[in-house]
C-alpha positions as CSV (number, residue, x, y, z in Angstrom):
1,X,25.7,-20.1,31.5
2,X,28.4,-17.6,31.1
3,X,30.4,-15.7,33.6
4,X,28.3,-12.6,33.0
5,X,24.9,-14.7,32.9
6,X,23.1,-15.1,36.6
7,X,20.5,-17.5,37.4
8,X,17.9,-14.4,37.7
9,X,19.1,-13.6,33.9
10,X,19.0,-16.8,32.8
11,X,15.2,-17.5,33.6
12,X,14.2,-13.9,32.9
13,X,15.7,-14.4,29.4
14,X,14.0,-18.0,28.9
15,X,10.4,-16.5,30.0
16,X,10.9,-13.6,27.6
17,X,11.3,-15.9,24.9
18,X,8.6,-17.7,25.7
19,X,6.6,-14.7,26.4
20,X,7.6,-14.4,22.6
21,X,9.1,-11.2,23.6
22,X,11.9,-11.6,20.8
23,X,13.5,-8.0,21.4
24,X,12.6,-7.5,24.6
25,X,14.5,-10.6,25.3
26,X,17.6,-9.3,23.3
27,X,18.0,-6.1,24.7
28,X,17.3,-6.7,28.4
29,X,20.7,-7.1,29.6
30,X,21.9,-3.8,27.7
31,X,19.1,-1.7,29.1
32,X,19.9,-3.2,32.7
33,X,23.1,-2.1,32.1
34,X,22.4,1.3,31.6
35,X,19.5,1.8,33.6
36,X,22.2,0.9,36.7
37,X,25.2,3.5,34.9
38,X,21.8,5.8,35.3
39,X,20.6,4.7,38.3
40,X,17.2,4.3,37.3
41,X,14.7,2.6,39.1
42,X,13.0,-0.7,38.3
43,X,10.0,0.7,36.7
44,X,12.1,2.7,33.8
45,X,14.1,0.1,33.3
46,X,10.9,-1.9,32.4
47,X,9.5,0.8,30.5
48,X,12.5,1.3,28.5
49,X,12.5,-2.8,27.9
50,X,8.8,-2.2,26.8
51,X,9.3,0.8,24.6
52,X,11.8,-1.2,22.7
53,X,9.7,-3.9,22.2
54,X,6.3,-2.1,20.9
55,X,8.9,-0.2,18.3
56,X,10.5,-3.5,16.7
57,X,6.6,-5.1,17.0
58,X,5.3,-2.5,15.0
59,X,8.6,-2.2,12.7
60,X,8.0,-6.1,12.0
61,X,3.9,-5.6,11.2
62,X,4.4,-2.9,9.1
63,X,7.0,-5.1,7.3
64,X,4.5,-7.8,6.7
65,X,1.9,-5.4,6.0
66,X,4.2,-3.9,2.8
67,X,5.0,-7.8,2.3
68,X,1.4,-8.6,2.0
69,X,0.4,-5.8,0.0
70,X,2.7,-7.2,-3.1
71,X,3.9,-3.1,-4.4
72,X,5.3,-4.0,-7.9
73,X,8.1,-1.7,-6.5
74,X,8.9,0.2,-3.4
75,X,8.1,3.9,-4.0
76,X,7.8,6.8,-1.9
77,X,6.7,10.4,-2.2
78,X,10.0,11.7,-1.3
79,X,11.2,10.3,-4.8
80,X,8.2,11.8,-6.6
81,X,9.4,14.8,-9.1
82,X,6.7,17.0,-9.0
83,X,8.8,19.7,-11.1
84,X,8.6,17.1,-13.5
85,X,4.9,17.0,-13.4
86,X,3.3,20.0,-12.4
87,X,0.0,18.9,-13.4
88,X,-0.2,17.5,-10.0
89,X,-2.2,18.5,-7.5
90,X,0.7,18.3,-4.8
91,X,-1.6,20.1,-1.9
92,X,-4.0,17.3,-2.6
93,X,-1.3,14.2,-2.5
94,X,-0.1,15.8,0.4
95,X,-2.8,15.9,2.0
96,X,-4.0,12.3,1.0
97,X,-0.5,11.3,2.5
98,X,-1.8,11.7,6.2
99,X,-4.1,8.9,5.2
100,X,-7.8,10.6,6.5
101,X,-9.4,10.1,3.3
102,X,-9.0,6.2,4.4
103,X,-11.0,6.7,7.9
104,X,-13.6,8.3,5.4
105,X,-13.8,5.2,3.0
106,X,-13.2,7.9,0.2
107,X,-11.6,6.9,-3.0
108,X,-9.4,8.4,-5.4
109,X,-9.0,8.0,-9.0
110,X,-5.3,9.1,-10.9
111,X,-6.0,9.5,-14.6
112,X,-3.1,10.3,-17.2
113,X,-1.5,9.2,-19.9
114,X,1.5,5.9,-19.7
115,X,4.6,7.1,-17.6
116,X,3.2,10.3,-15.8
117,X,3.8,9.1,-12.3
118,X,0.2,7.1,-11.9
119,X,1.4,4.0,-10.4
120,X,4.1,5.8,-8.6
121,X,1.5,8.5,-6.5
122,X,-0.7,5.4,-5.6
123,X,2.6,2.9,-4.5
124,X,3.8,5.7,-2.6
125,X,0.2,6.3,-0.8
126,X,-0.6,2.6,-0.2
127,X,3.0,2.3,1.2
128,X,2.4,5.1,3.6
129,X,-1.3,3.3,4.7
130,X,0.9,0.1,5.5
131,X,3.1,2.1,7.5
132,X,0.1,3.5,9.8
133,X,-1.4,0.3,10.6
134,X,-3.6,-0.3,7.5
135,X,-4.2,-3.5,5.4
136,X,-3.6,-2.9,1.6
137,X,-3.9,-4.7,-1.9
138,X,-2.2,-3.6,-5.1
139,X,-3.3,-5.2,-8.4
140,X,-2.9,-4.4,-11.8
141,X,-6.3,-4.5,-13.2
142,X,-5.9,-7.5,-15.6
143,X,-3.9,-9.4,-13.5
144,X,-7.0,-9.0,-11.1
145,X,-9.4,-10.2,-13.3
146,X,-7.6,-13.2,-14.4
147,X,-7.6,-14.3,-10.3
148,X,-11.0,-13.3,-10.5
149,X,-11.8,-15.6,-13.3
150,X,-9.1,-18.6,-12.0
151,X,-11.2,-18.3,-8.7
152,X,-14.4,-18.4,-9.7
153,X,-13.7,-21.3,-12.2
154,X,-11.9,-23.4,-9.2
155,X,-14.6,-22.4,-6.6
156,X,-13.0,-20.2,-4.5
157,X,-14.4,-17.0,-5.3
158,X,-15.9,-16.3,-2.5
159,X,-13.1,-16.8,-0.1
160,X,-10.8,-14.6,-2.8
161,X,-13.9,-12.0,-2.2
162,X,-13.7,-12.3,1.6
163,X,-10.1,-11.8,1.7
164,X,-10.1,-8.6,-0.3
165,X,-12.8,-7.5,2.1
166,X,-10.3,-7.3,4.9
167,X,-8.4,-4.9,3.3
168,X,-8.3,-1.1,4.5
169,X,-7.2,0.1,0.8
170,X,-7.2,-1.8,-2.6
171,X,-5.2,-0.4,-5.1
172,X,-6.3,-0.7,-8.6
173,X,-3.9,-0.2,-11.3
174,X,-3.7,-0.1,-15.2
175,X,-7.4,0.4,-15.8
176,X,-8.0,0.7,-19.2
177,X,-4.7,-0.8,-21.0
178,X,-6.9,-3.9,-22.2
179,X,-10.6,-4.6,-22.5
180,X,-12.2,-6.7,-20.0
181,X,-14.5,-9.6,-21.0
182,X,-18.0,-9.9,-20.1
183,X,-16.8,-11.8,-17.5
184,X,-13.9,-10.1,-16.0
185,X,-15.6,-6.5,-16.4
186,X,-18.8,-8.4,-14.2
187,X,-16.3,-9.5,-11.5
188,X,-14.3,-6.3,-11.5
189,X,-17.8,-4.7,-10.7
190,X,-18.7,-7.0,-8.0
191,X,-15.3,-5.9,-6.4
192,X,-15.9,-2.0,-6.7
193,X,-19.7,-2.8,-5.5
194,X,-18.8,-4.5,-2.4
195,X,-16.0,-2.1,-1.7
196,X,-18.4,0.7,-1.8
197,X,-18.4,2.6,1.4
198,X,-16.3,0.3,3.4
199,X,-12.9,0.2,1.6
200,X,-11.0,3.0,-0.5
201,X,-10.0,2.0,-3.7
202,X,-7.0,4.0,-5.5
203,X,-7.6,3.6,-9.3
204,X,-5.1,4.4,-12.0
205,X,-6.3,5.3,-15.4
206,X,-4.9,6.0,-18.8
207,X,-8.4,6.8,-19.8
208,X,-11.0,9.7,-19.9
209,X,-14.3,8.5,-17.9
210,X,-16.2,8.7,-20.9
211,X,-13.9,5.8,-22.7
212,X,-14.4,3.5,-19.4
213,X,-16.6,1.3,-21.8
214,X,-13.9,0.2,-24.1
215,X,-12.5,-1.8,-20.6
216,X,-16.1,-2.5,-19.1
217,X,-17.8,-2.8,-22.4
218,X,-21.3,-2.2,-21.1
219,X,-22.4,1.6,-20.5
220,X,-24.7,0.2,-17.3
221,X,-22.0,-1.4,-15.8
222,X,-19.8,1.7,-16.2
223,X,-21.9,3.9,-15.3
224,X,-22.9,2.0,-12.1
225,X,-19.0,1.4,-11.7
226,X,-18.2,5.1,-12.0
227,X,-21.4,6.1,-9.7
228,X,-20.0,4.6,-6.8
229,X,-16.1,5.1,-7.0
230,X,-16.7,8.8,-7.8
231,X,-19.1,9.3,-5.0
232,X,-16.7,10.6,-1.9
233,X,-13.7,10.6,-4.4
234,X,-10.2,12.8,-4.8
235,X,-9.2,13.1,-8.3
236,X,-5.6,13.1,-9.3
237,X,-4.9,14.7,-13.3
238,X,-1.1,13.8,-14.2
239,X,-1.4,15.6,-17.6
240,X,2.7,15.7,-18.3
241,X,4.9,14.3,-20.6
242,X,5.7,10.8,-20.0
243,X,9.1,10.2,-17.7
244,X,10.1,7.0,-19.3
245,X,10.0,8.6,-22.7
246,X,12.1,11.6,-21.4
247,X,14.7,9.4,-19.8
248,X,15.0,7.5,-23.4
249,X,15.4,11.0,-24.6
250,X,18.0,12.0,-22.0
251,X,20.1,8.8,-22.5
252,X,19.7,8.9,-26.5
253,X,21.8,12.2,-26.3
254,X,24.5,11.2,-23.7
255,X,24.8,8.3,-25.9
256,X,28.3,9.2,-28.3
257,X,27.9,10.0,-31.8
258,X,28.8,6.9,-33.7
């Protein structure tokens, strides 16, 4: 015990921490400080302690949330150039931003071609779900389909299933950059089915929705596929030219004549 340390802190400190009360523990002795230099009474100085504690709580769940989630990269719509891409509906993302369209179980599809800020719109929105208390996924599409397959083949499909079906928002990216088996367009189905007015899906596409068959290969299965994610849906166009190809450009002519 230290000089500074009574017997009153000393036990108030050790049932904090077992409380599990990390912050609260932590901070008490400051905010006792201060509450005297203020001469606040007991019940401020508890609600202060308190304050503190539900802030760093929900600063550490958001932080697993984003953990959990598994974002290729961290991206935000502060960082998204929509100069660069006016093809975007920015009313819309804004709007999608505040996260309503998740109470709803709507969906939304982003279709464009390969570097027009697809993946960037749905990080940045799944990101800002994790932030307001909501559970999210992000796949790339074949990556999901090869768990799919590994899970099914190992017999643990359904708990893969059930675990996805806790989730507030999946986040579907790269659809159409490689066919699907029979297989894996069947299981990517069953995962769109079941999410079907009880999650929101986010879906990134390079393709049209009449070429969804060159990834689903059947024209029943996409057309069941596309029935339900378009029903209740927000559609994003990013029609622009690609960024990475204009940053090649840009550095190609900074780049000294040899």
């Amino acid at each position: 015990m230290t000089k500074t340390e009574t017997k009153s802190t000393v036990l108030v400190k050790h049932h904090l921490k077992q409380l599990k009360l990390p912050t609260m523990h932590g901070e008490c002795e400051k905010v006792a400080a201060r509450s005297a230099q203020e001469n606040l009474d007991h019940l401020a100085f508890l609600l202060a302690l308190c304050e503190l504690e539900l802030v760093d709580r929900e600063r550490r769940a958001a932080d697993r949330r984003l953990k959990a989630a598994r974002f290729p990269a961290h991206k935000t719509l502060d960082e998204f150039d929509f100069a660069a891409q006016p093809s975007v509906n920015k009313p819309l993302v804004l709007e999608l931003i505040n996260g309503e369209y998740l109470s709803k179980r709507e969906n939304l599809i982003v279709v464009g071609a390969s570097g027009t800020g697809k993946t960037h719109l749905a990080t940045a929105l799944g990101m800002a779900a994790c932030l307001s208390g909501k559970k999210v996924r992000f796949f790339r599409v074949t990556e999901l389909i090869t768990t799919l397959i590994e899970s099914r083949d190992e017999k643990s499909l359904l708990r893969m299933r059930s675990q996805l079906a806790k989730q507030d928002l999946l986040i579907l990216d790269e659809l159409g950059y490689v066919p699907a088996s029979k297989v894996g367009a069947e299981l990517l189905f069953d995962i769109i089915a079941t999410a079907y007015e009880r999650q929101s899906l986010i879906v990134t596409t390079n393709l049209p929705f009449e070429n969804w068959t060159e990834v689903l290969g059947s024209e029943r299965l996409t057309g069941a596929a596309l029935d339900r994610l378009t029903h209740r849906c927000h559609i994003l166009e990013t029609t622009g030219e690609s960024y990475r190809l204009k940053d090649a450009q840009k550095r190609r002519r900074r780049k000294p004549q040899e």
